[in-house]
Structure formats: C-alpha cells, structure tokens
C-alpha positions as CSV (number, residue, x, y, z in Angstrom):
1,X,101.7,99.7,165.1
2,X,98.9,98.0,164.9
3,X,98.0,94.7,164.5
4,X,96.1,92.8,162.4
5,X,93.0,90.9,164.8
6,X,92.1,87.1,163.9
7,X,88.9,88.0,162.8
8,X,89.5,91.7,161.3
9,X,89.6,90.1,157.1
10,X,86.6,88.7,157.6
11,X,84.6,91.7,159.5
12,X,85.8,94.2,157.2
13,X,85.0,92.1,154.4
14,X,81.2,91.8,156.1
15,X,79.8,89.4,153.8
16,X,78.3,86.1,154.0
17,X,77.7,83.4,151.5
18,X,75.0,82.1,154.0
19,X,71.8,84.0,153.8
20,X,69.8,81.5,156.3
21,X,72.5,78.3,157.6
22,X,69.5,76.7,159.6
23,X,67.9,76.0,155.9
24,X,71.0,73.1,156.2
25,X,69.5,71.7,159.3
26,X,68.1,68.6,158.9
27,X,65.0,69.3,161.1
28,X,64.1,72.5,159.2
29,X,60.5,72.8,158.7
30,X,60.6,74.6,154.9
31,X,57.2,76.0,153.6
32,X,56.4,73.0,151.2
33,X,58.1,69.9,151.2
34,X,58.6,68.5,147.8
35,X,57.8,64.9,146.7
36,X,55.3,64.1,149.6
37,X,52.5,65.5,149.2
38,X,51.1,61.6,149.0
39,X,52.1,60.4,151.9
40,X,51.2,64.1,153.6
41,X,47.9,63.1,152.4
42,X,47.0,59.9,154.1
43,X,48.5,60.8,157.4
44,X,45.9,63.8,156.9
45,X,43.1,61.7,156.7
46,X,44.4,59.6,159.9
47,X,44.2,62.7,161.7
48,X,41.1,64.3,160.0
49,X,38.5,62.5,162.6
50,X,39.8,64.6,165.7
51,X,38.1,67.9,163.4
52,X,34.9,66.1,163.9
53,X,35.4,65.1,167.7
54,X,35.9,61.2,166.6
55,X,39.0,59.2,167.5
56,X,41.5,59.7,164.7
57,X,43.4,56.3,163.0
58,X,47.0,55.0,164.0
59,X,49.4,54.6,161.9
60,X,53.1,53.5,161.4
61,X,55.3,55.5,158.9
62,X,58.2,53.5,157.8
63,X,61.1,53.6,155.1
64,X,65.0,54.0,155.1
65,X,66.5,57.0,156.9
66,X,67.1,60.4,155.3
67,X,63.7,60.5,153.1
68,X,61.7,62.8,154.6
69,X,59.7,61.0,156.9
70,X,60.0,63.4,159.9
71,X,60.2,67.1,158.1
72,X,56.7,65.8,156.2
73,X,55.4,64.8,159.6
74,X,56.2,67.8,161.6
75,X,55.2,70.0,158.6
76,X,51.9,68.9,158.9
77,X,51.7,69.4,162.9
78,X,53.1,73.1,162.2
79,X,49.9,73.5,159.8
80,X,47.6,72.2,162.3
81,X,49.1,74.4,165.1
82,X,48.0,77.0,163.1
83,X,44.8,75.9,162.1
84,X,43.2,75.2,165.3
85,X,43.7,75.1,169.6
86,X,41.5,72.0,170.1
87,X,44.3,69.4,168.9
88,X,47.2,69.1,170.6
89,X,50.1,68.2,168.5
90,X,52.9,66.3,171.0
91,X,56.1,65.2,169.3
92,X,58.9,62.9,171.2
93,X,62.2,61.7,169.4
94,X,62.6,58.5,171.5
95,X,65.6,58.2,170.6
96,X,66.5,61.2,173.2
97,X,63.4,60.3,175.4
98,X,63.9,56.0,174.9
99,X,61.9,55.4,178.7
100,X,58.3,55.7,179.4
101,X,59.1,57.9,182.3
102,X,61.6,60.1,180.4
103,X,58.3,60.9,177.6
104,X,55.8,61.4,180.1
105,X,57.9,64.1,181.7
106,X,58.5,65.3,178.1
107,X,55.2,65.4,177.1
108,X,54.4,67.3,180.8
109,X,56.8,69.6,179.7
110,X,55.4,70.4,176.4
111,X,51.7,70.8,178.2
112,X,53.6,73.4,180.4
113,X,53.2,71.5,183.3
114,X,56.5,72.3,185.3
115,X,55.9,70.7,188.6
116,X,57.2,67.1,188.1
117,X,59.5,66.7,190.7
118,X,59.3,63.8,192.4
119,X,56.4,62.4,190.8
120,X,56.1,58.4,189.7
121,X,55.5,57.1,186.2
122,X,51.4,56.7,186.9
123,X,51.4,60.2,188.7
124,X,52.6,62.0,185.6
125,X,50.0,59.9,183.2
126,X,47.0,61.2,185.6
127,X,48.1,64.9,184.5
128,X,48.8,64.1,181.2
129,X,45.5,62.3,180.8
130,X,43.5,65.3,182.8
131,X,45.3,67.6,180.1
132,X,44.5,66.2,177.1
133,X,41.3,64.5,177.2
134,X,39.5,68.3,177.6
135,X,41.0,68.3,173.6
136,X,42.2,66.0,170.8
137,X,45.6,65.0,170.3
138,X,48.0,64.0,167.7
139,X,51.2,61.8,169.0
140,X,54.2,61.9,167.0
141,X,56.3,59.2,168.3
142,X,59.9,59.4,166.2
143,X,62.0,56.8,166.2
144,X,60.6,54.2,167.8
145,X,63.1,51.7,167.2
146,X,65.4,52.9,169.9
147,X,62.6,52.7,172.8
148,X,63.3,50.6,176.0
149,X,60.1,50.1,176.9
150,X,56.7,51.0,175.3
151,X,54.4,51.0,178.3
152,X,53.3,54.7,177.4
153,X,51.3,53.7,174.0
154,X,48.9,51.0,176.4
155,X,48.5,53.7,179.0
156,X,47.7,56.1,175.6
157,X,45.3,53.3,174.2
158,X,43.6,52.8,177.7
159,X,43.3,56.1,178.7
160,X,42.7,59.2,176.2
161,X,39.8,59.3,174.4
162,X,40.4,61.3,171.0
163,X,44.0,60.8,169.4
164,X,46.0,60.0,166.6
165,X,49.1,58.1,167.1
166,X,52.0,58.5,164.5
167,X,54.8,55.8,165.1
168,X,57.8,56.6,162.9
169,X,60.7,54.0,162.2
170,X,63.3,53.1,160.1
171,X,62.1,49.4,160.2
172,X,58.9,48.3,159.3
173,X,59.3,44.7,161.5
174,X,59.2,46.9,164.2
175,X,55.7,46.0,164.7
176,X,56.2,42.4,164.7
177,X,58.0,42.9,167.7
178,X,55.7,45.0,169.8
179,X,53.8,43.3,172.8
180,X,50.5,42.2,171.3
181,X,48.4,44.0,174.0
182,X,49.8,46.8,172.3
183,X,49.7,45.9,168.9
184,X,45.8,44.9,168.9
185,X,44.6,48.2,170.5
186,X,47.1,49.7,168.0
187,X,45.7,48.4,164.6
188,X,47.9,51.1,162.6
189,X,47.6,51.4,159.0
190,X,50.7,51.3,157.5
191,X,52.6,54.0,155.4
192,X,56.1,53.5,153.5
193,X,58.2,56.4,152.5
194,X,60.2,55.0,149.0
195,X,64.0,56.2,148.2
196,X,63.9,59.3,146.8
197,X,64.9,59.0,143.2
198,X,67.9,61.2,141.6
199,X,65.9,63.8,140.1
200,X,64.0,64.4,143.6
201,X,67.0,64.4,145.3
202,X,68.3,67.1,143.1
203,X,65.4,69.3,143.5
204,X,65.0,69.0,147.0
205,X,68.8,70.2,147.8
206,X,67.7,73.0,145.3
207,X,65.4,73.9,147.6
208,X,67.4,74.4,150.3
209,X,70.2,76.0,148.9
210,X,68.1,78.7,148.1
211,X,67.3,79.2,151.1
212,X,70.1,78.9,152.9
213,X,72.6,80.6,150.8
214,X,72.7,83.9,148.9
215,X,71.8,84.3,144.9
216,X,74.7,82.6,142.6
217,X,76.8,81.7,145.6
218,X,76.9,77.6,144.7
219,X,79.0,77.4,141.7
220,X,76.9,74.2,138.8
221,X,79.7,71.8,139.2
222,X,80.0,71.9,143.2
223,X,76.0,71.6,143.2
224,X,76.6,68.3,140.8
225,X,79.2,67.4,142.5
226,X,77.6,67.2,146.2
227,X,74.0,66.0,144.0
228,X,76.1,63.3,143.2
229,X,76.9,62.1,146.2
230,X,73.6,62.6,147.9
231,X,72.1,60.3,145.3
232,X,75.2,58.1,145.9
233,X,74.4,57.7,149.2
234,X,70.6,58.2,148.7
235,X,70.2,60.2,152.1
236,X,68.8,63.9,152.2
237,X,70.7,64.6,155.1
238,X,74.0,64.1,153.9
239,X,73.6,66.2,151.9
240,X,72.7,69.1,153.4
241,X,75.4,68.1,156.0
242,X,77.9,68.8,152.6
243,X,76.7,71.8,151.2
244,X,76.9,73.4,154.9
245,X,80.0,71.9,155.0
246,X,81.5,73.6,151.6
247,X,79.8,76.7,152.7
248,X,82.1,77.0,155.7
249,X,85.0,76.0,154.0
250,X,84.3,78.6,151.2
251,X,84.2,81.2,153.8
252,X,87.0,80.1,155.8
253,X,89.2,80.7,152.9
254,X,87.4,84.2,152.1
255,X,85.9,83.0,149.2
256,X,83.1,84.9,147.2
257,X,81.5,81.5,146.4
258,X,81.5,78.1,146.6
259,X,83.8,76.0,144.2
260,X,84.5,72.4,143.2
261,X,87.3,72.4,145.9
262,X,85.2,73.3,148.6
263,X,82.5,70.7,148.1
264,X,85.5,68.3,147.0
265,X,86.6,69.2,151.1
266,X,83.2,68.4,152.3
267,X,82.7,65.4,150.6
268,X,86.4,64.5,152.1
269,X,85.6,65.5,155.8
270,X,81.7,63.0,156.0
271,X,83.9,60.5,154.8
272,X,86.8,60.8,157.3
273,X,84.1,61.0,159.6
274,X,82.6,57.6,158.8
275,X,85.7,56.3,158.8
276,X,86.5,57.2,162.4
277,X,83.3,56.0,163.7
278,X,84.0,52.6,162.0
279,X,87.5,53.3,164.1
280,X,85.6,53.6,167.1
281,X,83.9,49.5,167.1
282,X,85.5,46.9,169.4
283,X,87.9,44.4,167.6
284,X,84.9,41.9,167.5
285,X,82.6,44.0,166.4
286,X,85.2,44.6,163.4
287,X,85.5,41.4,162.8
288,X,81.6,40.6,162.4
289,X,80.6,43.5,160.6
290,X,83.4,42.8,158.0
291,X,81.9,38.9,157.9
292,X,78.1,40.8,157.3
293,X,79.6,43.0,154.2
294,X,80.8,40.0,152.7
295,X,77.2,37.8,153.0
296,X,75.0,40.2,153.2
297,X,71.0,39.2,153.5
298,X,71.8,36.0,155.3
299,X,70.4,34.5,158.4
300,X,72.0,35.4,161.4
301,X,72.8,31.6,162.9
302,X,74.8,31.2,159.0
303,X,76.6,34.6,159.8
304,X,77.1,32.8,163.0
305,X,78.2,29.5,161.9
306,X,81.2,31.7,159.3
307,X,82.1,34.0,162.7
308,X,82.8,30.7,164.3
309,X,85.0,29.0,160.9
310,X,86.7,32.2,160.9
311,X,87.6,31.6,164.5
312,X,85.5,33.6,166.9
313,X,85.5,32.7,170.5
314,X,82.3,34.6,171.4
315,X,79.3,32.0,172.2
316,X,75.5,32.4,170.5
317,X,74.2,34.8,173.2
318,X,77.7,37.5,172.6
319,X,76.9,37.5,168.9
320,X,73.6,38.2,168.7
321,X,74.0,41.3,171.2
322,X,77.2,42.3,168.7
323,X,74.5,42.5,166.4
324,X,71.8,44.2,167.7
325,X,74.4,47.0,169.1
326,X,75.3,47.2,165.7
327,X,72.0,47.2,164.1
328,X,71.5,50.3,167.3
329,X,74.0,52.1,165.8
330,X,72.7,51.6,162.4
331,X,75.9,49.9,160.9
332,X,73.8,47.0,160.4
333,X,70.2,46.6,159.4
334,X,68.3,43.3,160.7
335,X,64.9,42.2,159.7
336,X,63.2,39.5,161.9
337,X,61.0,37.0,159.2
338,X,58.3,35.0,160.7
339,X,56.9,32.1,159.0
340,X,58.5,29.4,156.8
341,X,59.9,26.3,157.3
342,X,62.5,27.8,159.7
343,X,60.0,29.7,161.8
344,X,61.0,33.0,162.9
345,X,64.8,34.3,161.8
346,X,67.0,37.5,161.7
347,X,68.2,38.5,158.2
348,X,71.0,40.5,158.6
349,X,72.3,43.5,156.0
350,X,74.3,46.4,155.4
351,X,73.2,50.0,154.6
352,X,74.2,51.0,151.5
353,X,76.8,53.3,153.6
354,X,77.1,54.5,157.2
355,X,75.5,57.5,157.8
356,X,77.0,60.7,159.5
357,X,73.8,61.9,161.2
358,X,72.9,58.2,162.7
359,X,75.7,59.0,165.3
C-alpha cells in the first residue's frame, strides 16, 4: 500500500495563491511607488548636477520608519542605472556595514574590486577614490543612525570630486550630533518623509497585493482587516509582513484563498512576536521602558529622577546607556534639544508600537 507523502495534497493540488511572494518584501523595488513622487522629485534635483559634470547637493532624508523612504530612494538609483554608465549609484545599509572599514570594503565590493585582503582603512579609500573620480557618483548611505563611526563621509568630502550624498535616518537630530568637520562640508538640505495617511496606506498594500498574489485570492474583509492594522500601526512594512503572513497560513491549510481567519492568524503571530522581543530586555531595562510609557516626552534626568523614586539602583551613567540601547533597538525614540534655558537635553518617547522588522 502506498502511502500518502507529507507534501503529496499540496503537489497534486499544484496551485498557489502567491503569484510573486518577493512583492511582500519590504525592499522590493515596484515599478512606481505611490505617494512620493514629491519627495522623488527633490532628491532628483540633488542629483541632477552630476548630468552636467557639476557636483550634485547633499541631502538628509528623514521621517519615521516604514514610510517609504528607502524603496523611493533606491527606485530612483534603479532608474538612473538604466539611464546612464557615468554615475555610479553605491548603496550601504549601515546598519549591516556600521564601521568605516566594513563600507569601504562594501563599496570595493560593489566597484568589483575583489582584492581587499589585507588592506588598511586608507589603502581601500585610494582605490575607491581612483574608481570613482574617472565618473560621478551617487552615495546612498541608509540608516545612518546605527554607524560607529563616520570617518568615511570626511574622506568622501575631501576626496571625490562629483557626488551626491544621500543620508537616510529615522531621526532628524541625527545631524546635530555629527562631528562639525563633517557637518560643514556636508551642508545637506533637508527632506522629511510624513506618515502615510489611511487612504495611502490602503492603496499602497493594494499595490502589492496585486502583485504578489493571484486575481481574487485576498478575500474584502481580510484586506480591511490587515488595512486596519497597518494604519493602526502606521508602518508599510507590517503590513506586508501580514498579508505574507495570511498567505502562508491560507496555504498551509489548502485553502483556495485567503479569509478573515487567516489574516486574524497573522495579525496574532506579529504580535506574539513583539511580545517576545519585549520578553527578551533585561529586568532593568523592563523596568525603565515601563517608567518611559508612562511619561512619555519627558527629559531624560526627570525619567531619571522617577527610576530612582521607584527604587533603581543603577547610577546616571547605567541609565543613560539603558537608554540609548533601547533607543538602538528602537523600543525607545530620543531626541537631543539644544537651546533653552536648560541647554542641551534628551527627550525621551515611545513609538507608537514596537516594530517587527526593527529586529
């Protein structure tokens, strides 16, 4: 007799709900990106100069994450790829690549220039700068709240002659932070990315849906249902994490489309998820982000003076690095204010909710 293989109901029935899954991924480049057409725009014009074999301008693209700001980015380094060979589009996620060794070696690698071993920090800038200065080039530079260091953008400044420089983050104080060398070479205009509202968030998962999955295979009140959430937690990339999510379930369970239950199930699993990450903090770390939910927007030495009436042992020093290694892991949003009769302070806030791809 034979028997019945684990994956045999599934092959015979051959079907898939999912006409293109990668659609769901986050960094999917789709063929117009709704809603940003502004912004795409003016970091057009920063790059528009290089066309004309003039420097291009700098700028800093900031806003909350999950709105867009990379995909509209890299969209437009996709378009210019294709338009011409003489400017060089480079693109580093710092937070993978945090060192300015570890992005020299990535931008080497991205030149095609294979034989790194070996070579020191300056070494690797002398090919990178023989590379690129026979060209134009446009630096893409995601993330760059999580760098170490940020030697690489002086040695950029210094030493090639026709560039762009796009600095993305998820905090515009950034800047105020940045060595002022740096900053006054830098001058970068700045550009916000604004909260998608409810309507745009709709449309964009629309988008993607119809890319990703087959005609008719998201049943209305699942679509709301996830829609509802997204907006909820206003980040793109939740969603998409939850319709991929009720996809799978829908097939796990053979089903010929997707239902309420299944993105009810998705919905359930992101929040476990957060949950467990919230799990994963030290007991002090507990303890202080539970004392920031409950007075949120307030100066870090008054969260500091509650921490200490609720009895924490830690001194000034341990709290503020709680903080900041929570603010790393984007439990916690801080905002450095310069200025006032206090001088320069740390305001210290929650997101609106944790969120799964942060991690």
């Amino acid at each position: 007799m034979k028997t019945m293989g684990m994956f045999d109901d599934m092959l015979r029935q051959g079907e898939s709900l999912f006409k293109d899954a990668v659609a769901l991924d986050y960094d999917y480049i789709p063929k117009i990106v709704p809603y940003r057409e502004t912004q795409q725009r003016f970091v057009a014009e920063a790059i528009k100069p290089l066309f004309s074999q003039r420097n291009g301008k700098n700028m800093l693209i900031h806003g909350p994450p999950g709105i867009g700001k990379t995909v509209a980015v890299r969209h437009l380094l996709k378009e210019l790829e294709e338009k011409t060979d003489e400017i060089i589009p480079i693109y580093v996620n710092c937070w993978q690549k945090n060192t300015t060794f570890k992005i020299l070696m990535e931008v080497c690698d991205q030149l095609g220039y294979k034989f790194t071993h070996n070579k020191k920090t300056d070494d690797l800038f002398k090919i990178i700068e023989e590379y690129l200065n026979k060209d134009s080039v446009v630096f893409v530079f995601d993330e760059v709240d999580k760098l170490e260091d940020e030697d690489f953008l002086y040695m950029i400044l210094e030493k090639i002659y026709r560039k762009t420089i796009l600095l993305i983050t998820n905090y515009q104080e950034w800047l105020v932070n940045l060595d002022e060398r740096i900053r006054s070479r830098l001058t970068p205009e700045l550009l916000e990315f604004k909260k998608y509202n409810g309507n745009e968030i709709k449309g964009i998962l629309k988008q993607r849906l119809s890319y990703a999955f087959v005609d008719g295979a998201l049943q209305d009140d699942a679509f709301d249902k996830i829609a509802k959430k997204t907006i909820e937690m206003s980040d793109i990339r939740q969603g998409l994490y939850m319709l991929k999510e009720a996809g799978n379930i829908a097939e796990t369970k053979s089903s010929k489309s997707i239902s309420l239950e299944h993105a009810t199930g998705a919905i359930k699993k992101l929040e476990e998820f957060t949950i467990k990450k919230t799990d994963d903090l030290e007991t002090e770390e507990r303890v202080i982000l539970n004392i920031v939910k409950s007075n949120p927007g307030k100066k870090i030495g008054e969260l500091f003076e509650t921490y200490q009436t609720n009895g924490g042992q830690g001194v000034y020093k341990t709290f503020q690095r709680k903080i900041k290694k929570l603010a790393d892991n984007n439990f916690l949003h801080v905002k450095k204010v310069t200025g006032g009769k206090d001088g320069t302070t740390t305001i210290v806030n929650t997101p609106q909710s944790t969120k799964l791809t942060d991690f």
